[in-house]
N, C-alpha and C positions, 0 to 999 in steps of 0.2 A: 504494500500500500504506500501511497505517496504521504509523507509526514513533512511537518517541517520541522529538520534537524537543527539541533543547538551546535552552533560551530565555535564561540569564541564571545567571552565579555569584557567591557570595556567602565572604567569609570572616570569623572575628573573633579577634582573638585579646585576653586578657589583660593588664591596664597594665600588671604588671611585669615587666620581661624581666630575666634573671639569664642573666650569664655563667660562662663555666668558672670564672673566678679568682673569682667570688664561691662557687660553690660548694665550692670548697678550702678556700675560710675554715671551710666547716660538717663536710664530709667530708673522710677524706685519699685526696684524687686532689689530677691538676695540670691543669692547661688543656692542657700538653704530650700527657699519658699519654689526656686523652678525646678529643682531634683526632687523633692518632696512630690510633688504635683504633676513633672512628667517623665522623670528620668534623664533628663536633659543636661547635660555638664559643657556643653561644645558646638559649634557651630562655624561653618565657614562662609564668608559674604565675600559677592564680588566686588571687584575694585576697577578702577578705571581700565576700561579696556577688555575688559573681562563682561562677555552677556553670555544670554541661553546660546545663543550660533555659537560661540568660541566654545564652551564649553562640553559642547553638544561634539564639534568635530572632535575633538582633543578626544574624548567617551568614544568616539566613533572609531578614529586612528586607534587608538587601546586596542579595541576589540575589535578589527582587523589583523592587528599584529598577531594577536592570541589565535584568532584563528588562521592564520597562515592563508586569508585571500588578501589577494590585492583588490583596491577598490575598481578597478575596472569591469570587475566580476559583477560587483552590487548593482539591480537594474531596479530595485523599491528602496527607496527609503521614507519609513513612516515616523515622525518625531512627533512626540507627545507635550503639549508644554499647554503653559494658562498666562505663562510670560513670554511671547514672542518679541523677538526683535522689534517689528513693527509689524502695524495693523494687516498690512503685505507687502511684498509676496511672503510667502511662509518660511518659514527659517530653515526645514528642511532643505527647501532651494537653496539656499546662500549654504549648509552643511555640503550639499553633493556639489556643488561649484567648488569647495575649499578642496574636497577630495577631489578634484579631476575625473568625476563619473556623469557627468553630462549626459540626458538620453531616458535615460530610465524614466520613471515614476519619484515621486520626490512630494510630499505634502505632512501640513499640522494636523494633529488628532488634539478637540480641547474634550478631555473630559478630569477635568483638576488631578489629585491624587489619586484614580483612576485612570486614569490619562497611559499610562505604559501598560495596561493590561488590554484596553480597548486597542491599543495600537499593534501590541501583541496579537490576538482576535483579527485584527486586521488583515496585517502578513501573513498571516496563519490559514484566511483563509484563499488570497490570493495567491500564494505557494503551491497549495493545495488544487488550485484551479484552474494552476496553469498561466497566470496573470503574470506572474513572475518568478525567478528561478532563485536571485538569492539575493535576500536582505537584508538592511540594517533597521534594529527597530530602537530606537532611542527616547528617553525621557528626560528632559532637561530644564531647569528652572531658576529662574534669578527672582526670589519671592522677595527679597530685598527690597524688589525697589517698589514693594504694592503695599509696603506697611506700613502702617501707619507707628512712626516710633515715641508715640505718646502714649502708649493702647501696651500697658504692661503683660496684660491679659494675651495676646495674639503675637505681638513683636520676639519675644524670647522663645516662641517654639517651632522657628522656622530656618531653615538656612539656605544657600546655594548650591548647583552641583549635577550632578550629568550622570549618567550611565545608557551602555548601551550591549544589545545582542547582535551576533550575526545571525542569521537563521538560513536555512539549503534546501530547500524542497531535494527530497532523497528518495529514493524506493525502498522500504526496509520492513522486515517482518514483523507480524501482529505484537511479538513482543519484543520489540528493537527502540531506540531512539525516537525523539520528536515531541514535541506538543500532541497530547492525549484528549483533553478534553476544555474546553472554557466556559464558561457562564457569566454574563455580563447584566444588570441591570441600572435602573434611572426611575427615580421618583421628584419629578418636577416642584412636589407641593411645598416640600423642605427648604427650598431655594434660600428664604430670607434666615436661615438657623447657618448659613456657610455662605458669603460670596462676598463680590466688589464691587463698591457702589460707584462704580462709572463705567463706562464703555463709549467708543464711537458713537454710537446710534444713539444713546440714550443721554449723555450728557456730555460728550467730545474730549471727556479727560480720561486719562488712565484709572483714577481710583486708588482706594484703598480695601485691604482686605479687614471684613467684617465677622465676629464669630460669636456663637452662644455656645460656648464651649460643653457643657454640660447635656445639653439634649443633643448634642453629634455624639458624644460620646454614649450615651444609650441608644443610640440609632445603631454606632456602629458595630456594638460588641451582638448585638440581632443578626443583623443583615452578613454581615462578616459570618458568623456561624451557620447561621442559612444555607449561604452562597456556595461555600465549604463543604457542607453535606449535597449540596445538588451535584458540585463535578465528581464528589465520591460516587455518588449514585452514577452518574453519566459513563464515566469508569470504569466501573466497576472495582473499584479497589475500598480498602477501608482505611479511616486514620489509622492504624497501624500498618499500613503498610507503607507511610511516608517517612521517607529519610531527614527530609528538611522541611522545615513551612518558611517561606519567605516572605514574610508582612510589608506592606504598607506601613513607614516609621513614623508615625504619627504621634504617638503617647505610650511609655511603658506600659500603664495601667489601661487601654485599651487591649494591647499583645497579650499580655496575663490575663486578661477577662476572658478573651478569645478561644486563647488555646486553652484556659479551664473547662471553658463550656465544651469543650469536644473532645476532652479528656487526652489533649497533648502534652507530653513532658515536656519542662519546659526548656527543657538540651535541645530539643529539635528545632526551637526556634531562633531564627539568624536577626541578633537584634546589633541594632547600629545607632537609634536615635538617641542615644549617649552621645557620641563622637559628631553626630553628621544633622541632629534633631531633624524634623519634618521638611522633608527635600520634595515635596507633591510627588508628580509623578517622575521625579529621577529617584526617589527612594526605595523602589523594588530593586531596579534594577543594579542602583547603587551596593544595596548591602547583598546580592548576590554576588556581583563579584568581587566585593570584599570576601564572603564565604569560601569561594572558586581560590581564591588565590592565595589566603591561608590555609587550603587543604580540606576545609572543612566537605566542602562540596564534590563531588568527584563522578567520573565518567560509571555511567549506568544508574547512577542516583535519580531516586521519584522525589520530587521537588515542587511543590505547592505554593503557588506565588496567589498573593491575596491584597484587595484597597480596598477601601473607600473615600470617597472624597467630595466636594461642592456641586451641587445639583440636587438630588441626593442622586449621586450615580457609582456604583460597587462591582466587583465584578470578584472572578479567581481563575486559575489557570493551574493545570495540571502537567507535567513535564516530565519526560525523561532524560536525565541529561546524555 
């Protein structure tokens, strides 16, 4: 059967990383009151010259190298962001111009920290159908510059930062390699509990990100569990049959809610939003291949990548690596 194979990941992040106690210099929180609250010790922000493109290509070049294609091979590239360069062309363009792959397919997926699974789902299924033969799926974000840094609440649990896949449309046996199963959903009604009050169309400015931190958080520790048991179902596999769960780095205490309700140890899960806090959608992919390249991850591993994020829109993603 035609799968799309996992070839190689890629990540980038940002030169300056800024801790809790630097950010209590600017806002009043403590280092105490944001590890209490989300696990969060670190963060990295862009700096001049540094956007979602730069970031995104650098993720992209990574995970090339790892998988040993040249870019001239890549003829999809799907980039996930809620922070584009500009309004357009899409930053995937300006990605596949930096690479010299010119030709192909090249375009933005917005579905916030969801954003890299739906782009995932994407490639996945145009690999799958013959649309394209092999590509790069990337999620990449400068949340930076959408906060509001007066907003104690929101501003400390986000950062910068890029990741990305190569994926192969391959011929391989019922149990070989590839993207197994996904499930993706969106609930419009939620809107005002996550988003940014400006846009193009609606008020001509970029905005700032808005949050009621507490009802996303019971939304997500549901939907998350949910979504989790449909691609088991879909699969046919069980949560013990997974090697790794790779979450959407949102909130420590969202990840522990999650994998309790579905009776995951919590070894299996590959957490990062210590070092890297909520990167939207470059944080699947980010803290996979942080996993991948400390060993933890490894060739034939069943790999469960899982979001939620602004809309309400969630999704997960079943893998073999």
């Amino acid at each position: 059967m035609i799968r799309s194979v996992f070839k190689g990941s890629g990540s980038a992040l940002p030169a300056r990383a800024v801790s809790n106690d630097e950010l209590a210099r600017l806002v009043d929180t403590s280092d105490e009151w944001i590890r209490e609250r989300t696990g969060i010790s670190n963060r990295y922000l862009a700096g001049e010259g540094e956007t979602t493109g730069t970031l995104a290509t650098e993720a992209a070049r990574a995970a090339l190298a790892d998988a040993g294609i040249a870019a001239s091979e890549i003829d999809l590239i799907v980039l996930a962001t809620a922070t584009p360069d500009c309004t357009f062309p899409a930053t995937a363009t300006q990605v596949q111009a930096a690479l010299g792959c010119t030709g192909g397919a090249a375009f933005d997926v917005a579905a916030v920290c969801t954003g890299f699974l739906y782009a995932l789902a994407t490639a996945d299924s145009m690999l799958r159908t013959g649309l394209a033969t092999c590509a790069l799926v990337i999620g990449a974000e400068t949340f930076s510059r959408i906060l509001d840094w007066e907003d104690r609440t929101t501003c400390v649990l986000f950062g910068d930062g890029a990741g990305a896949f190569v994926l192969r449309a391959e011929d391989v046996p019922e149990d070989g390699p590839g993207v197994l199963a996904t499930r993706l959903h969106a609930d419009g009604s939620h809107r005002d509990l996550l988003y940014v009050d400006g846009g193009p169309s609606s008020t001509g400015t970029v905005g700032k990100l808005r949050m009621r931190g507490r009802e996303v958080f019971r939304h997500a520790v549901t939907n998350l569990a949910e979504v989790l048991e449909e691609v088991l179902k879909a699969s046919g596999f069980s949560a013990a049959d997974i090697d790794w769960v790779v979450p959407h780095q949102a909130n420590l205490r969202i990840l522990d809610a999650t994998a309790r309700k579905l009776g995951l140890p919590a070894e299996k899960v590959v957490v990062t939003v210590d070092r890297h806090a909520n990167t939207s959608a470059a944080s699947v992919p980010l803290a996979f291949d942080v996993a991948r390249r400390d060993g933890r991850i490894a060739a034939g591993d069943l790999v469960m990548l899982e979001a939620m994020g602004g809309g309400f829109t969630w999704g997960a993603s079943l893998m073999r690596v």
